[in-house]
Backbone as CSV, one residue per row, in Angstrom:
resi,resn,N_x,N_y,N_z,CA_x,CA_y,CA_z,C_x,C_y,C_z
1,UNK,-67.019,-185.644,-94.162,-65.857,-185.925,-93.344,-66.337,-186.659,-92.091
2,UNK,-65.613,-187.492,-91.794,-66.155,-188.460,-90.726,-65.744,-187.665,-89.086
3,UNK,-66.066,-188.218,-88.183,-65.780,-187.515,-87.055,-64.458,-188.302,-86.562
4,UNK,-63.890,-189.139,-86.943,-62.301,-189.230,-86.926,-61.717,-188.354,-87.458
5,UNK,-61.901,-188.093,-88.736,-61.017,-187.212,-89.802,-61.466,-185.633,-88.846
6,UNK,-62.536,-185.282,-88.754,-63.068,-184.129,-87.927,-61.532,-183.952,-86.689
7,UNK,-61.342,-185.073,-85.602,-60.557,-184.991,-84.672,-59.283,-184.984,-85.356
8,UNK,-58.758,-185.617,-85.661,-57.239,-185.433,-86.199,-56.966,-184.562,-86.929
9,UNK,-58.218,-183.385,-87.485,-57.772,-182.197,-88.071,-57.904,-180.923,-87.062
10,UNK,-58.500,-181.209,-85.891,-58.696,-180.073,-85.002,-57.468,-180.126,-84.115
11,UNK,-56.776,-181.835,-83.938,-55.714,-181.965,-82.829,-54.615,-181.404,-83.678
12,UNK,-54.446,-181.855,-84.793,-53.418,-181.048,-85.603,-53.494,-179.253,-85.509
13,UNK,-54.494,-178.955,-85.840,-54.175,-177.713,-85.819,-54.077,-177.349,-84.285
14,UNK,-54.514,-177.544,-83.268,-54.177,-177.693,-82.105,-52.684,-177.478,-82.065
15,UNK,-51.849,-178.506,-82.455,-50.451,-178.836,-82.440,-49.695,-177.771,-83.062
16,UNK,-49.959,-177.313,-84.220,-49.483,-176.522,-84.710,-49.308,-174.984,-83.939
17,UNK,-50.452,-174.968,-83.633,-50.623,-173.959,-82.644,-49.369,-174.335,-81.726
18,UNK,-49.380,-174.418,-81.037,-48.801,-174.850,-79.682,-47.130,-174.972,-80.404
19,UNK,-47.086,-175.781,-81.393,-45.631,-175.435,-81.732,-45.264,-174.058,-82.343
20,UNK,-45.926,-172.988,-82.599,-45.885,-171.993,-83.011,-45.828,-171.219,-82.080
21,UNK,-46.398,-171.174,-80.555,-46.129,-170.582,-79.523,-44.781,-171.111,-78.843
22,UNK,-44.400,-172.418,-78.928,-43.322,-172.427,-78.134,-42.232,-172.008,-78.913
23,UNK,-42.412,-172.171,-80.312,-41.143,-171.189,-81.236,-41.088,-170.212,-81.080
24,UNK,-42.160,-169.169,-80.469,-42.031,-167.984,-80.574,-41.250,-167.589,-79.140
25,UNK,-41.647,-168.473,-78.210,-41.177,-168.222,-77.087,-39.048,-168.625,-77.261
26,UNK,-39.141,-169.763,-77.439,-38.035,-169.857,-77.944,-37.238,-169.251,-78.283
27,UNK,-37.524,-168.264,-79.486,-37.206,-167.259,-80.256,-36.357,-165.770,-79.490
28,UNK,-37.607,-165.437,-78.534,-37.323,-164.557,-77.348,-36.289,-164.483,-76.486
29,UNK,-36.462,-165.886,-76.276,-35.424,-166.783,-75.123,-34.034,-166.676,-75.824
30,UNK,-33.625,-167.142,-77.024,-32.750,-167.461,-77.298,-32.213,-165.729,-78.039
31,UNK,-32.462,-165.380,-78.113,-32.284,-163.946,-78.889,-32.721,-162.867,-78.001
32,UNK,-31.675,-162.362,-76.723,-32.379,-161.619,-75.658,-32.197,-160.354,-76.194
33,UNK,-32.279,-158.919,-76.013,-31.504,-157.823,-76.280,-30.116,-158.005,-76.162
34,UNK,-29.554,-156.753,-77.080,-28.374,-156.956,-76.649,-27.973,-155.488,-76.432
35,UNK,-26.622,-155.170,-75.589,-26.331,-154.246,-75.587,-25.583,-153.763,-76.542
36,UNK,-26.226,-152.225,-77.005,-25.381,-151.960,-78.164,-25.152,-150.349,-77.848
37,UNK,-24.072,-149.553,-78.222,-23.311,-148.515,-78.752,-24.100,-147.569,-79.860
38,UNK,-24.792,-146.305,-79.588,-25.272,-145.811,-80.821,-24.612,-144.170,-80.176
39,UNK,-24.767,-143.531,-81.163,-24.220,-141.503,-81.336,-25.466,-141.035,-81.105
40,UNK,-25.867,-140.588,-80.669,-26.751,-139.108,-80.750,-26.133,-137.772,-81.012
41,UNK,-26.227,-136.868,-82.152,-25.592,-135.601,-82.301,-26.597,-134.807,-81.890
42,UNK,-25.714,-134.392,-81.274,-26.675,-132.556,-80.316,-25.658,-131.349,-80.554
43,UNK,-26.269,-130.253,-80.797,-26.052,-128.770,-81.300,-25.073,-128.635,-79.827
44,UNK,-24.100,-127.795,-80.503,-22.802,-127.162,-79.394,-22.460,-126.179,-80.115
45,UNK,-22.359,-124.647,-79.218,-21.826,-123.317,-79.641,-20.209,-122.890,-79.165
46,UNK,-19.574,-122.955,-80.023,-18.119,-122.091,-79.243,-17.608,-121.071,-80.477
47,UNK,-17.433,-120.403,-79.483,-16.972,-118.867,-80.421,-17.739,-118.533,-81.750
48,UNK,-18.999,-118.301,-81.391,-19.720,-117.898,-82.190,-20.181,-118.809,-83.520
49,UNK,-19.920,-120.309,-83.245,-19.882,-121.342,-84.485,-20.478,-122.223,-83.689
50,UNK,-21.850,-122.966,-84.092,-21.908,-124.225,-84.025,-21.742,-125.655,-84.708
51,UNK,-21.807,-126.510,-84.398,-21.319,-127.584,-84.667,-22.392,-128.388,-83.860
52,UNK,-21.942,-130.546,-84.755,-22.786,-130.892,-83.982,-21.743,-131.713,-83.006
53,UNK,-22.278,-132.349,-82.365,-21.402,-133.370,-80.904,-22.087,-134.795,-80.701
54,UNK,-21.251,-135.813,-81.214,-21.608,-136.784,-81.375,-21.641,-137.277,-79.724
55,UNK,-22.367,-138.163,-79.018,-22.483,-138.429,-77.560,-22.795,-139.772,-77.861
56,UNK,-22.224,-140.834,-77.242,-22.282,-141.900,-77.120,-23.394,-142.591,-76.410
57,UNK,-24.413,-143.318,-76.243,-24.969,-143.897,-75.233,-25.312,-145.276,-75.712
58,UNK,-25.047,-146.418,-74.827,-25.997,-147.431,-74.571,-27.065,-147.694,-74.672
59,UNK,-27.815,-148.729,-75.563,-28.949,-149.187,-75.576,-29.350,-150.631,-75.659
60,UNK,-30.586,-151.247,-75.379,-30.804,-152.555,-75.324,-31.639,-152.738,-76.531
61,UNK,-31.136,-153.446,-77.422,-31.827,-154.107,-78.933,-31.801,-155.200,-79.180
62,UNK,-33.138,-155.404,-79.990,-32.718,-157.031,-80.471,-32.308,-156.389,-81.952
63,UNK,-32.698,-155.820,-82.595,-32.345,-155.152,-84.346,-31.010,-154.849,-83.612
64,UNK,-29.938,-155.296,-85.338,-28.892,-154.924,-85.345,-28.310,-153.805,-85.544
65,UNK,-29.377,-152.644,-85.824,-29.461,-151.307,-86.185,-30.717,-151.041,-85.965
66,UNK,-30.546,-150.310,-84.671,-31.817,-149.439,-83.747,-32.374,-148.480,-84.309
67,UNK,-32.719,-148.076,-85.354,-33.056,-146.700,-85.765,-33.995,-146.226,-84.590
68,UNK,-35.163,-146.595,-84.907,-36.519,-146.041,-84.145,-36.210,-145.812,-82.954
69,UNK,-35.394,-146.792,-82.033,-34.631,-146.687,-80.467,-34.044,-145.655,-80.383
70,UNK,-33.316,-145.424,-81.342,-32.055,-144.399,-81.520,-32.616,-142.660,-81.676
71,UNK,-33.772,-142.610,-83.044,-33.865,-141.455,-82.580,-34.928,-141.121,-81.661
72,UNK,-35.563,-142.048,-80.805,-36.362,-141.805,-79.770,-35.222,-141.244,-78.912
73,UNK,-34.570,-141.760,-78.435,-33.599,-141.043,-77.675,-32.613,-139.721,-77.904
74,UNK,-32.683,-139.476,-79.152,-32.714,-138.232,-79.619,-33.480,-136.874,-79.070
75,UNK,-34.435,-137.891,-79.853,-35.951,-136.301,-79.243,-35.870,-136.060,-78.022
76,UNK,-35.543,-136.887,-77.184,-35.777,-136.759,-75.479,-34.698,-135.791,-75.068
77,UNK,-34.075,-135.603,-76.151,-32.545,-134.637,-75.644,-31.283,-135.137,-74.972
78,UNK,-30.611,-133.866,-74.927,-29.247,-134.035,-73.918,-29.673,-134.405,-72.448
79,UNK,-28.902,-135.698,-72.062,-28.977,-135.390,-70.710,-28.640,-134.334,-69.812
80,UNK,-28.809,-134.022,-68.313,-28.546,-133.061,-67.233,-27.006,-133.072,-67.536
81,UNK,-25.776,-133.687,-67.692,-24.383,-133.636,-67.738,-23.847,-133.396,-69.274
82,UNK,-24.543,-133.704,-69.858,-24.399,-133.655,-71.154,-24.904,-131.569,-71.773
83,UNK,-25.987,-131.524,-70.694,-26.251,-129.709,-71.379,-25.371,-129.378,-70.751
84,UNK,-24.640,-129.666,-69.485,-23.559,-129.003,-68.235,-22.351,-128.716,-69.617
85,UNK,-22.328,-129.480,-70.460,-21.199,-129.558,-70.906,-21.387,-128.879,-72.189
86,UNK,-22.647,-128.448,-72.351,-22.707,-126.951,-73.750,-23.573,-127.690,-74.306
87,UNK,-24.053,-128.832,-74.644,-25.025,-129.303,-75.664,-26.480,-128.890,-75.559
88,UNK,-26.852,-129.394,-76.622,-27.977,-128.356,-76.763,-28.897,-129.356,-77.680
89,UNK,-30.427,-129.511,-78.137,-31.088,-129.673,-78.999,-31.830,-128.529,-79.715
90,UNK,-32.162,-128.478,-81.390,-32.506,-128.025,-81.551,-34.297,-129.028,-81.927
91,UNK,-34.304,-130.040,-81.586,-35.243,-130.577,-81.777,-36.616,-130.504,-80.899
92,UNK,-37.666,-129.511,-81.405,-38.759,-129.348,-80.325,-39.156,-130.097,-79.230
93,UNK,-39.473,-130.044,-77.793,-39.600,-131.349,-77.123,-41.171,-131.685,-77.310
94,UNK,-40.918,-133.363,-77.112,-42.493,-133.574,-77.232,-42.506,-134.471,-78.833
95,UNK,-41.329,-133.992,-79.773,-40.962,-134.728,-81.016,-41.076,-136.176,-80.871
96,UNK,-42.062,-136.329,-81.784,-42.182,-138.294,-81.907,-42.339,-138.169,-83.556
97,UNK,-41.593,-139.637,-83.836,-41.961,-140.226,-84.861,-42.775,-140.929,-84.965
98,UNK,-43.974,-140.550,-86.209,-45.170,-141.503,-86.711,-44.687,-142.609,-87.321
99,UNK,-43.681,-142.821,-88.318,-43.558,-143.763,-89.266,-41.440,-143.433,-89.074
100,UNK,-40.899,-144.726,-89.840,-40.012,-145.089,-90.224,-39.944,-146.096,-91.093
101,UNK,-39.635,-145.754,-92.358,-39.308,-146.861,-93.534,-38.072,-146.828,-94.339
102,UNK,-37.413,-147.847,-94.469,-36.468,-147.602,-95.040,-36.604,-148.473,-96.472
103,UNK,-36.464,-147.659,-97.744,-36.264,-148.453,-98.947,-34.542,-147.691,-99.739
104,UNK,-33.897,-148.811,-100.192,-33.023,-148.435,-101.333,-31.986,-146.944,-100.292
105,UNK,-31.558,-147.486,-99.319,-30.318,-146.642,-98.342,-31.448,-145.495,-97.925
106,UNK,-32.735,-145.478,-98.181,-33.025,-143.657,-97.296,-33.972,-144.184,-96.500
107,UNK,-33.351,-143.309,-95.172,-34.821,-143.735,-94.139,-36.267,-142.580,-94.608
108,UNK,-37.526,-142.957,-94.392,-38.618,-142.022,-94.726,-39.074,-141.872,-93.219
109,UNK,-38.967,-140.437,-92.920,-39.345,-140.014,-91.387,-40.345,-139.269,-91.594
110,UNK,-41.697,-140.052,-90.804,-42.774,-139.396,-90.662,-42.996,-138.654,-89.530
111,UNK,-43.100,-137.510,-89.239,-43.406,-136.484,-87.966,-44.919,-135.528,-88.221
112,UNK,-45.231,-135.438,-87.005,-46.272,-134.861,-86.919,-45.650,-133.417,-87.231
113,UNK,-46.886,-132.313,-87.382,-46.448,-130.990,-88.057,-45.843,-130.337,-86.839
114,UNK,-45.519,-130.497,-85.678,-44.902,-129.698,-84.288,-43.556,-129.894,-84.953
115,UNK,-42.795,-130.591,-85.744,-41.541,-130.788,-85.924,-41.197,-129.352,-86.648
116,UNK,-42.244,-128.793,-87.045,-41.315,-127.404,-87.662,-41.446,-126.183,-86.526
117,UNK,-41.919,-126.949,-85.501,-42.734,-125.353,-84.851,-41.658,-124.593,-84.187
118,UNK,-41.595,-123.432,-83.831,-40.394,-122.631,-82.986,-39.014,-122.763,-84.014
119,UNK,-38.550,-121.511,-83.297,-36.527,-121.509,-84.122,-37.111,-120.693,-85.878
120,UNK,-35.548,-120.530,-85.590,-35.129,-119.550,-86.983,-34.914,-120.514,-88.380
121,UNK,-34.119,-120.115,-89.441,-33.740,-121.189,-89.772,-32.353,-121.466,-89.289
122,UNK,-31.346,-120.867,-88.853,-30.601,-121.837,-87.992,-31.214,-123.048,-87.047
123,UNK,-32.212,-122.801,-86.595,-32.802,-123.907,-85.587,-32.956,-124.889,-86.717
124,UNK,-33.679,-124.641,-87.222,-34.603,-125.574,-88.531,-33.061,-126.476,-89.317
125,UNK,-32.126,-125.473,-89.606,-31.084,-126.730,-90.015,-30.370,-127.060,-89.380
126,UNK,-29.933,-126.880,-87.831,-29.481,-127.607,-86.784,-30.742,-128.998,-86.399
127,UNK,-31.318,-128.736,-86.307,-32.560,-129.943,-86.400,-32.350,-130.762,-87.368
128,UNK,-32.496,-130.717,-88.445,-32.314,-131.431,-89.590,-30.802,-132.192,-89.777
129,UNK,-29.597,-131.047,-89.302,-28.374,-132.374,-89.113,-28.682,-132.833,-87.930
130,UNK,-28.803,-132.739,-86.707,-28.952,-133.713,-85.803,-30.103,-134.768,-86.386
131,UNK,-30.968,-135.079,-86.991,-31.464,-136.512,-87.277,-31.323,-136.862,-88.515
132,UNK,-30.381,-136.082,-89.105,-29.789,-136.582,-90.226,-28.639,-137.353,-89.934
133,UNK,-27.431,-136.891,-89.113,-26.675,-137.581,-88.718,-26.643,-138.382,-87.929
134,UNK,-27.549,-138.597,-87.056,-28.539,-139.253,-86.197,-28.558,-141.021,-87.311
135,UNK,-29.623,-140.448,-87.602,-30.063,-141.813,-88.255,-29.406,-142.567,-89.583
136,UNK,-28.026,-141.707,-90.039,-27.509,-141.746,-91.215,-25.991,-142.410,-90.774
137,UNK,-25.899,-143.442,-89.044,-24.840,-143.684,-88.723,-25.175,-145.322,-88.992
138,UNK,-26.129,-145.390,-89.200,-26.257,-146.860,-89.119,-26.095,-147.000,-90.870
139,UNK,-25.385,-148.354,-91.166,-24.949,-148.858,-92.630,-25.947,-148.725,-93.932
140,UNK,-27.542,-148.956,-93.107,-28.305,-149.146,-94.349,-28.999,-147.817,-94.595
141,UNK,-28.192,-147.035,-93.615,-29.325,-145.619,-94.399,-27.761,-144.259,-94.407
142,UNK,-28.041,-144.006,-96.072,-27.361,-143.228,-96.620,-27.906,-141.636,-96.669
143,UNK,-29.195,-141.880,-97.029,-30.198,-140.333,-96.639,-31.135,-140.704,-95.715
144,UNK,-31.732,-139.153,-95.670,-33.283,-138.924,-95.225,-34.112,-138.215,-95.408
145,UNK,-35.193,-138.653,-95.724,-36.721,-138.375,-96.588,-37.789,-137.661,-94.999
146,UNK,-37.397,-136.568,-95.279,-38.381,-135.661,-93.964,-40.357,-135.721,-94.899
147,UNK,-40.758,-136.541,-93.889,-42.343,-135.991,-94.310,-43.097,-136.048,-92.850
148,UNK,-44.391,-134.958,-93.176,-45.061,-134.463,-92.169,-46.291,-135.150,-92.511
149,UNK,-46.656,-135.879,-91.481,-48.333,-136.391,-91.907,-48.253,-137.279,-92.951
150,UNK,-47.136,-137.885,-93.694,-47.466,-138.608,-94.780,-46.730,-138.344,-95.789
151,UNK,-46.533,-137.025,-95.849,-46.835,-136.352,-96.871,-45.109,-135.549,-96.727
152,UNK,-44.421,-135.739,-98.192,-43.021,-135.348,-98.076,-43.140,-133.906,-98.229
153,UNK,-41.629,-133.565,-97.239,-41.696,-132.031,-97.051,-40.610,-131.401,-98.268
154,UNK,-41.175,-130.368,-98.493,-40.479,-129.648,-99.562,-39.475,-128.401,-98.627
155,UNK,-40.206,-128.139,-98.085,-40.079,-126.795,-97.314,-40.376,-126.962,-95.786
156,UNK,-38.910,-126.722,-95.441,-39.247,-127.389,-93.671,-39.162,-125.928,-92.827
157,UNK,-40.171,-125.270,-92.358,-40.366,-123.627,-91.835,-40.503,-123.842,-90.415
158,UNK,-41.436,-122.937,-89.865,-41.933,-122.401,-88.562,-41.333,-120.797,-88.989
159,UNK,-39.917,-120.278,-88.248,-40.047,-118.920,-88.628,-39.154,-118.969,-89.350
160,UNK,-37.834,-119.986,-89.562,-37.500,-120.160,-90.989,-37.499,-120.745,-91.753
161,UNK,-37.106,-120.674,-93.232,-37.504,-121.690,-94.202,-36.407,-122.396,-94.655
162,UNK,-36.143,-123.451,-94.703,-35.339,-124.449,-95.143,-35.712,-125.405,-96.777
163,UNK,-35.283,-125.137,-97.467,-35.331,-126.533,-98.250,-34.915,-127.872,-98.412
164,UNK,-35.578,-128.394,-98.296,-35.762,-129.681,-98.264,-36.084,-131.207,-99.648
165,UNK,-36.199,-130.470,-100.735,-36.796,-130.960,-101.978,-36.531,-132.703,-102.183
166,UNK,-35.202,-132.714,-101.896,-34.800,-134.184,-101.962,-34.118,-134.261,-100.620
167,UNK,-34.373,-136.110,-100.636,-33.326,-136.695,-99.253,-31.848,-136.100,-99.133
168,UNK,-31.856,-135.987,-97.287,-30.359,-135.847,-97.292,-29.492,-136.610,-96.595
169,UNK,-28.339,-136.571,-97.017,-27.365,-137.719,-96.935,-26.190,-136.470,-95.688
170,UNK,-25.844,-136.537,-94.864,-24.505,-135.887,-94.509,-23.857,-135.012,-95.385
171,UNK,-23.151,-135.466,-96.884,-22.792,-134.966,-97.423,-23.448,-133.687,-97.938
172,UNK,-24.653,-133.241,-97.780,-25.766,-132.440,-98.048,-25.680,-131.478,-97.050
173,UNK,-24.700,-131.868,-95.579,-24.838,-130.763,-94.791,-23.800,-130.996,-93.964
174,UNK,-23.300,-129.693,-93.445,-22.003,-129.188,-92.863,-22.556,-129.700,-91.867
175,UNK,-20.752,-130.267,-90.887,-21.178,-130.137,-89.189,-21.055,-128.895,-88.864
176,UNK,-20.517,-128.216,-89.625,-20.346,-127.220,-88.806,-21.450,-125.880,-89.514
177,UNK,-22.337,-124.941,-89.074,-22.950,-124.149,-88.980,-23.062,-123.119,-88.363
């Protein structure tokens, strides 16, 4: 290869470069967040029955369906006005998600093993509809696939035991408990 051909293949890729950064920038620019509308359900007790309580909040996305945004803001709980007003989590604090995948309508939620720790099994299936209904508001996810470490849960415990064998969809569980 001659040292012409040498230069016009280094300025090219040069170029390419450079148009690949300003697309990306572009990209950014032209597609800012947007503000969007998502539910968080949190545990509420009256007269001896709970239920869950859908709560509205604001968020900034570029995805047209926030999952990962959405139940991050979950785990973090009820706000200060929001417990004033009876709500409650049953979701341990400190809860993060490792993984989120979604194939064929079910999201696959990976959590570290603290997700079973503390609570009865009332806790354990108040937990389970709040990020079931949680993450089961957005169009493309119909269930959810609970796994710990990787690895799908059969049996979701701490001091009680829940089954879990297959994904669940809403229809799989009462609001009310």
């Amino acid at each position: 290869m001659s040292r012409g051909e040498k230069a016009i293949l280094v300025s090219s890729f040069l170029l390419l470069i450079i148009l690949l950064g300003i697309l990306l920038v572009l990209q950014k620019g032209l597609f800012p967040p947007q503000k969007r509308t998502v539910n968080l359900y949190f545990s509420a007790h009256k007269k001896g029955t709970y239920y869950l309580q859908p709560v509205s909040r604001q968020i900034e996305a570029r995805k047209k369906f926030p999952v990962r945004k959405t139940l991050k803001m979950l785990f973090a709980g009820p706000a200060s006005e929001e417990k004033s007003r009876g709500l409650s989590s049953n979701i341990p604090p400190g809860t993060k998600l490792l993984n989120l995948e979604i194939k064929d309508n079910i999201a696959y939620l990976d959590f570290p093993e603290e997700i079973e720790s503390g609570g009865g099994t009332s806790s354990m299936e108040g937990r389970l509809r709040e990020i079931v209904y949680t993450a089961t508001q957005f169009p493309e996810i119909e269930k959810v696939c609970f796994l710990i470490n990787g690895k799908k849960v059969e049996v979701f415990s701490g001091e009680g035991i829940t089954e879990v064998e297959k994904p669940l969809g809403r229809e799989d569980l009462s609001i009310i408990y």
